[in-house]
C-alpha positions in Angstrom: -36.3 19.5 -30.9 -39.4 17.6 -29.6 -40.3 14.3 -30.2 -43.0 13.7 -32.5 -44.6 10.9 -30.6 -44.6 12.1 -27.6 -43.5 15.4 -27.7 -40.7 15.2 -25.0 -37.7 17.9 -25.1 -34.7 15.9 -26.8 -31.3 17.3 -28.2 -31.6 18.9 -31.3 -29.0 15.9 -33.3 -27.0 13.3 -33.2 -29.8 10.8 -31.4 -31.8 8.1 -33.1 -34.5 7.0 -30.6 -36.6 9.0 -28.2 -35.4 8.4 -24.5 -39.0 8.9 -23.1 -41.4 6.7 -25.6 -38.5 4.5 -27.5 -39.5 5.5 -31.0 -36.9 6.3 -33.4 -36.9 8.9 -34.9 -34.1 9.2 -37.4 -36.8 9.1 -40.1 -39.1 11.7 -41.6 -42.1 11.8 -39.2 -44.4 12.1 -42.5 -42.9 8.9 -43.0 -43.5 7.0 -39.3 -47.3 8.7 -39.5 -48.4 6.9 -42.5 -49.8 3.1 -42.6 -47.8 0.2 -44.4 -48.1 0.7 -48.3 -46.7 -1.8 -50.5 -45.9 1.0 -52.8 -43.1 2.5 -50.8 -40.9 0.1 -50.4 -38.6 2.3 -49.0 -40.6 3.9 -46.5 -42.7 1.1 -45.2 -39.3 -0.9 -44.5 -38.4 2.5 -41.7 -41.7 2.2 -40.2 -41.4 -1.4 -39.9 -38.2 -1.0 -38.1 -39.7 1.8 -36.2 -43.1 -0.4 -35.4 -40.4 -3.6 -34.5 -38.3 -1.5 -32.1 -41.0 0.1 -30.6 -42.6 -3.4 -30.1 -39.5 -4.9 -28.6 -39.0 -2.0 -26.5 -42.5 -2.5 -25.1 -41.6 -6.1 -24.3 -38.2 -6.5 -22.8 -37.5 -3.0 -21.2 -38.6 -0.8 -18.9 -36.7 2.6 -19.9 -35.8 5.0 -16.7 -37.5 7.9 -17.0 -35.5 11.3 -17.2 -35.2 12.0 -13.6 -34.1 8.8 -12.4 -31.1 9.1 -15.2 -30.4 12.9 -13.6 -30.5 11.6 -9.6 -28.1 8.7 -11.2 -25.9 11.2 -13.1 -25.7 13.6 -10.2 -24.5 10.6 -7.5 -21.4 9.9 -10.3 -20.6 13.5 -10.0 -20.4 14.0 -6.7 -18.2 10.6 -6.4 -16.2 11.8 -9.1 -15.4 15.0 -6.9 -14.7 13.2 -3.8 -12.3 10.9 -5.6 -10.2 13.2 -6.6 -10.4 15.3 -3.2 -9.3 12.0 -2.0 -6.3 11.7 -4.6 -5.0 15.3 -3.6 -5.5 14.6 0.4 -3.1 11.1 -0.3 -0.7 13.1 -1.1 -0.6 15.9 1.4 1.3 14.9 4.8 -0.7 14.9 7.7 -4.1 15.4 5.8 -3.3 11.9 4.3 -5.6 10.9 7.1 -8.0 12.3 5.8 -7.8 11.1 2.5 -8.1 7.7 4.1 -11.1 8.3 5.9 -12.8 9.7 2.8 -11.9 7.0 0.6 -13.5 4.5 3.2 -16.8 6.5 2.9 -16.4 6.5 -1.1 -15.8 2.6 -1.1 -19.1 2.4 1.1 -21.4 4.7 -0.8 -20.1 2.5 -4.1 -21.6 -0.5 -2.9 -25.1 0.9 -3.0 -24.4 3.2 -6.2 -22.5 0.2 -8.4 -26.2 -1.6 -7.3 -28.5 1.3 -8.9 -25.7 1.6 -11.8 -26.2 -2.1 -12.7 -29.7 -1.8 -12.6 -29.9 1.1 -14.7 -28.1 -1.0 -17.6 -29.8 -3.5 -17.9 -33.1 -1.8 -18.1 -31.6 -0.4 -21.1 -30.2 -3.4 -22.3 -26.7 -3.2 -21.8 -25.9 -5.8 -20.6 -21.8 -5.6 -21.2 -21.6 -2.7 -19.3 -24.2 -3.8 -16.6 -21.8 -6.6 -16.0 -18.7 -3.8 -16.1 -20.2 -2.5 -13.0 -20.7 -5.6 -11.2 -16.4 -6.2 -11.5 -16.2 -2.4 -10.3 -18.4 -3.3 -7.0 -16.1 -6.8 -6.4 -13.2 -4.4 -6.4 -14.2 -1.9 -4.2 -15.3 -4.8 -2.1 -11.8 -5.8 -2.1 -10.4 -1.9 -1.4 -12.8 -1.9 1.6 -11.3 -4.8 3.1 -8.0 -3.6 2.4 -8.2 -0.4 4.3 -10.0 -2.2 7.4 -7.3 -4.6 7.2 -4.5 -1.6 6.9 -6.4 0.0 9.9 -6.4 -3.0 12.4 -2.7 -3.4 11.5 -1.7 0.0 11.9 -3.4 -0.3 15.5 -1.9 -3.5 16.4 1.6 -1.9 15.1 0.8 1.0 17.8 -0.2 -0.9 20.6 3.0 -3.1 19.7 5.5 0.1 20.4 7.9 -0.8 17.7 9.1 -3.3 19.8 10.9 -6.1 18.2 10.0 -10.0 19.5 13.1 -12.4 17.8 10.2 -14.6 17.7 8.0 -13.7 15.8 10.5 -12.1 13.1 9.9 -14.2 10.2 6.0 -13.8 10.8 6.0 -10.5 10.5 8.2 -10.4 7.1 5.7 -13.0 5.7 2.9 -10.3 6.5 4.7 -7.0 5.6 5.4 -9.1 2.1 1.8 -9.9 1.5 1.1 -6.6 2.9 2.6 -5.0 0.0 1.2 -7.4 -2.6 -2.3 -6.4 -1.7 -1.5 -2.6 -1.7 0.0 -2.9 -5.1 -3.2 -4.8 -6.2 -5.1 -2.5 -4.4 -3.5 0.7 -6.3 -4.3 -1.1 -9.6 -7.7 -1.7 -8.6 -7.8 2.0 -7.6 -6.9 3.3 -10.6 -9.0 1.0 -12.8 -12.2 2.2 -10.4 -11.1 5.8 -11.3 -11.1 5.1 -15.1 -14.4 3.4 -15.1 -15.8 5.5 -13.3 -16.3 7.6 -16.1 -16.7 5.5 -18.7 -19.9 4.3 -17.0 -20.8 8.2 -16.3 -20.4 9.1 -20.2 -22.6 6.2 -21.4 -25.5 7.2 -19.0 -25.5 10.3 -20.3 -25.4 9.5 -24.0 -28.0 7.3 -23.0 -29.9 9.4 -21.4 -30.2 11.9 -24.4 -31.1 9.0 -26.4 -27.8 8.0 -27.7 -27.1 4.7 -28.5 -23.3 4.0 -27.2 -21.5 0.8 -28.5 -22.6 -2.5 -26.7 -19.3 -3.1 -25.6 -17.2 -0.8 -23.4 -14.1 0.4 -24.7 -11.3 -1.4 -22.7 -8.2 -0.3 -24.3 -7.9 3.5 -23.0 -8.6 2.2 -19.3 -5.6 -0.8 -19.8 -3.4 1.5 -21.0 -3.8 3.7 -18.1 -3.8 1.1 -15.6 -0.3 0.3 -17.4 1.4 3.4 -17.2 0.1 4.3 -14.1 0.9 0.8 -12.5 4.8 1.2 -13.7 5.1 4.9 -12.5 3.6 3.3 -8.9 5.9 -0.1 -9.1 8.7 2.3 -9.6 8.0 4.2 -6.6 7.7 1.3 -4.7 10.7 -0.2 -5.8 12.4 3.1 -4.7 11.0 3.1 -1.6 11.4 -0.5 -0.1 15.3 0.2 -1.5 15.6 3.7 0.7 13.9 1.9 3.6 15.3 -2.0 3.4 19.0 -1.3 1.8 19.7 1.2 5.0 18.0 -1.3 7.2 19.5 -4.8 6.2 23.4 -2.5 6.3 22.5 -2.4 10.0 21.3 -5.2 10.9 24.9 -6.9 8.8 26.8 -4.1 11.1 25.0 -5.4 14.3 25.4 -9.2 13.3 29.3 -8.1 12.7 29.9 -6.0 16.3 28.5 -9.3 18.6 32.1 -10.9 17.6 33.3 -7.9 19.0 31.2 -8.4 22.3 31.7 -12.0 22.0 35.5 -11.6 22.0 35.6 -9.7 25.5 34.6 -13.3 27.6 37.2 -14.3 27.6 39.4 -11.3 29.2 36.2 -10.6 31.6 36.8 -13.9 33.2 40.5 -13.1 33.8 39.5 -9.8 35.3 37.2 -11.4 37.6 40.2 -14.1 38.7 42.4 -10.8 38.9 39.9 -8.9 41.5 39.4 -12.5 43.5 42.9 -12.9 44.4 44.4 -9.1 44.2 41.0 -8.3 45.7 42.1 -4.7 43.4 41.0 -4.1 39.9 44.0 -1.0 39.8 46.3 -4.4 38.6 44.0 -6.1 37.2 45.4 -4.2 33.2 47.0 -5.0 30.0 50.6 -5.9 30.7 50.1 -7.3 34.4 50.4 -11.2 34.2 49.9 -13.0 37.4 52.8 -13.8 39.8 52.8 -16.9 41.1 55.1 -15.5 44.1 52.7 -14.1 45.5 50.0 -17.0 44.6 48.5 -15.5 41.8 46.8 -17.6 39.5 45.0 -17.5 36.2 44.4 -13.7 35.4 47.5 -13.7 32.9 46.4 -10.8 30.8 48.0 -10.1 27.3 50.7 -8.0 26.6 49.6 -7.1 23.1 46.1 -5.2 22.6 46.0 -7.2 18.8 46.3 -10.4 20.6 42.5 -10.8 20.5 42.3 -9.2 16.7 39.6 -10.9 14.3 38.3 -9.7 11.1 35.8 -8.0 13.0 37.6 -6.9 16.6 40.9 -4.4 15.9 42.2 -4.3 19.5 41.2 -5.1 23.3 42.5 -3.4 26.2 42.0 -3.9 29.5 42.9 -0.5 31.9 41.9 -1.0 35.9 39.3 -3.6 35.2 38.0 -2.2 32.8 37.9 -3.3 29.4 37.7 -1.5 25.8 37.1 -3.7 22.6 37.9 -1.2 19.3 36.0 -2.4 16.2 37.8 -2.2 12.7 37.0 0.5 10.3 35.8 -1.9 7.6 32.5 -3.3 6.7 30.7 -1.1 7.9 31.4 -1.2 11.5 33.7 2.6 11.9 35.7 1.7 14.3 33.1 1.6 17.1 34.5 1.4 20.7 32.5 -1.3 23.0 33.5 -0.2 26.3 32.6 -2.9 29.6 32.6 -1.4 33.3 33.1 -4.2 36.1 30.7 -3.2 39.3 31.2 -4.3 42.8 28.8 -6.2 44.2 28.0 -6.7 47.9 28.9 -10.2 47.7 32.4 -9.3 45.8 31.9 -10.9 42.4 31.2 -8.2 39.7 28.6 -7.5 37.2 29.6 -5.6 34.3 28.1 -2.8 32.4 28.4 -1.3 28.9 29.8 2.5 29.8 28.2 5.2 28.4 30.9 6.2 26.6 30.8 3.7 24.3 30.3 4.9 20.6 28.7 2.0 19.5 25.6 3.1 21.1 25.4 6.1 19.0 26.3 4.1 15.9 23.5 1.5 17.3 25.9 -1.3 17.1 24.9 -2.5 20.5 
C-alpha cells in the first residue's frame, strides 16, 4: 500500500503511522482529508489525533529516513553473523584463536554501532530502549578490557615458562581467583549482548515499517536466558576447576608428604659421611656395620633394622655401600615411592650427594 500523504511504499497491514511523513493512517483517508466538522464527532476526534501526532512529530523528532534504518539494519546483520562465527570458532580447538581475535574486532566495531543504535532511538522516541543500548556499549566496554587483559596475561604466563617462584604463590592464586570471577561475569555479559542484540534488531525493523513496538523492552525472555545459560556455564566451570585443582592439590599433599621421607635420610647421610672419614671406604659404610671402636672408629653406628627410621610417611631406610634408599609407604597417596641418594667423591674427600636416577619418585613427581 502507499501512503496517502505522501505516497511512500509501506507494508500492506499491521502499521499505524507512515515511517516517511509520520501521519497515521489507521483511519479512512476520506476521513483525514476533510476539515474539522462539529457534526462528526466521530471523525473529527481521528483527525484531531491525526493533526496532534503529526504536530508533535514535527516538533520533537526527526524521523530517519528509510535508508539510514537499512545501512543500520544491515550493520546488526552482519554482527549478528560474526557472533555466531565467533561462538562456533570458541569451540573448535586450535581455531579458538581465532574466535578470540574475531570477538576483539566485534567488541570494537560495537562501540561505534551501540553509538548510531542509540541515536537512532531516540530520534524515534524510544527512549527505554535508547538507554538499553547504552548498558549494551558499558558491557562490551567491559568484554574489551577483559580480553586485553586475558591477552597481556597469557603473554606474561609465556614469557614466565611455567616456572613456579614460592614467592609469589599466593599472588598468583589471588589473580587466577579474580581471574575467573571476571570470565564468569564476562560470559554473562556475553550472553546478555547476544540476546539484545536482537531484540534491538527486531524493534528497528518494526519501526522501520512503521510499527509502533512497546515502549519498554521485553526483559524477561533475555533473564531467562542469561539464567539457564549462566548455570549450564557455572556447571562447566565447576567441573573444570575440579578436573584441574582436585588432581593438582592430591599432588601437591603427596609432595608435602615425601619431604619427611627426604627429611628422614639426614640423619644416616651424616653417619655415612663419618663412615667414609675414618674407613676412608664407603664398601662398609652399610646397614648392619656399626663402628668398632678397636679399630678407632667413631660415630657412624648404622642401624640394624631398615624400620628403625619408619614414620607415617617413611616405610624403610637402607643404607648399601654409601648409598642410601628411603621406601615410601603405600598409603596416602604416596605408592611406595623409592628416594634413592648417591654419595660423590669430591677432590677434597668430603661427598656431595645426589638423587639417583633410579629413583621412582621422580616418575611419580614426588621429588
Amino acid at each position: 500500500m502507499k501512503c496517502p500523504f505522501c505516497n511512500a511504499d509501506l507494508p500492506d497491514s499491521g502499521i499505524n503511522f507512515c515511517s516517511h511523513c509520520g501521519n497515521r493512517i489507521d483511519v479512512p483517508h476520506s476521513v483525514l482529508q476533510q476539515s474539522a466538522n462539529p457534526g462528526m464527532t466521530a471523525e473529527n476526534s481521528a483527525y484531531e489525533q491525526n493533526r496532534g501526532y503529526n504536530a508533535g512529530w514535527q516538533k520533537n523528532f526527526n524521523m530517519p529516513a528509510q535508508s539510514e534504518f537499512a545501512k543500520i539494519n544491515s550493520e546488526l546483520g552482519r554482527m549478528s553473523v560474526m557472533q555466531i562465527v565467533c561462538l562456533v570458532f570458541m569451540f573448535i580447538p586450535l581455531i579458538n584463536i581465532v574466535g578470540g581475535i574475531l570477538l576483539l574486532v566485534i567488541l570494537i566495531m560495537s562501540l561505534s554501532l551501540t553509538d548510531k543504535v542509540r541515536s537512532m532511538f531516540e530520534r524515534c522516541n524510544y527512549p527505554l530502549y535508547a538507554s538499553m543500548v547504552s548498558g549494551i556499549k558499558g558491557k562490551c566496554i567491559y568484554l574489551l578490557c577483559f580480553q586485553i587483559i586475558s591477552f597481556v596475561g597469557g603473554v606474561a604466563a609465556g614469557m614466565m615458562g611455567g616456572r613456579q617462584l614460592e614467592s609469589f604463590q599466593t599472588v598468583s592464586l589471588v589473580v587466577l581467583l579474580v581471574y575467573i570471577v571476571m570470565a564468569i561475569v564476562a560470559i554473562f555479559f556475553q550472553v546478555y549482548c547476544f540476546c539484545r542484540l536482537y531484540t534491538v534488531k527486531s524493534a528497528l525493523q518494526q519501526i522501520s515499517a512503521g510499527i509502533q513496538v512497546p515502549g519498554k523492552p521485553g526483559g524477561a525472555a533475555v533473564v531467562a536466558v542469561v539464567i539457564i545459560v549462566g548455570a549450564f556455564v557455572g556447571i562447566a566451570v565447576i567441573g573444570i576447576l575440579a578436573a584441574i585443582a582436585l588432581p593438582a592439590y592430591a599432588k601437591y599433599t603427596a609432595r608435602a608428604k615425601f619431604t619427611e621421607v627426604s627429611t628422614a635420610t639426614a640423619p644416616l647421610k651424616q653417619q655415612v659421611e663419618l663412615c667414609y672419614f675414618d674407613t676412608d671406604n664407603l664398601d662398609r659404610c652399610s646397614t648392619g656395620n656399626r663402628a668398632d671402636p678397636n679399630r678407632g672408629e667413631r660415630g657412624w653406628d648404622l642401624s640394624q633394622n631398615p624400620r628403625a627410621h619408619a614414620t607415617k610417611f617413611v616405610d624403610t631406610i637402607e643404607v648399601d655401600r654409601g648409598t642410601i634408599r628411603a621406601t615410601a609407604v603405600r598409603e596416602h597417596g604416596l605408592r611406595g615411592a623409592t628416594l634413592i641418594l648417591t654419595p660423590v667423591v669430591r677432590g677434597s674427600g668430603g661427598l656431595d650427594w645426589q638423587i639417583s636416577p633410579q629413583s621412582t619418585c621422580i616418575s611419580a613427581d614426588l621429588c
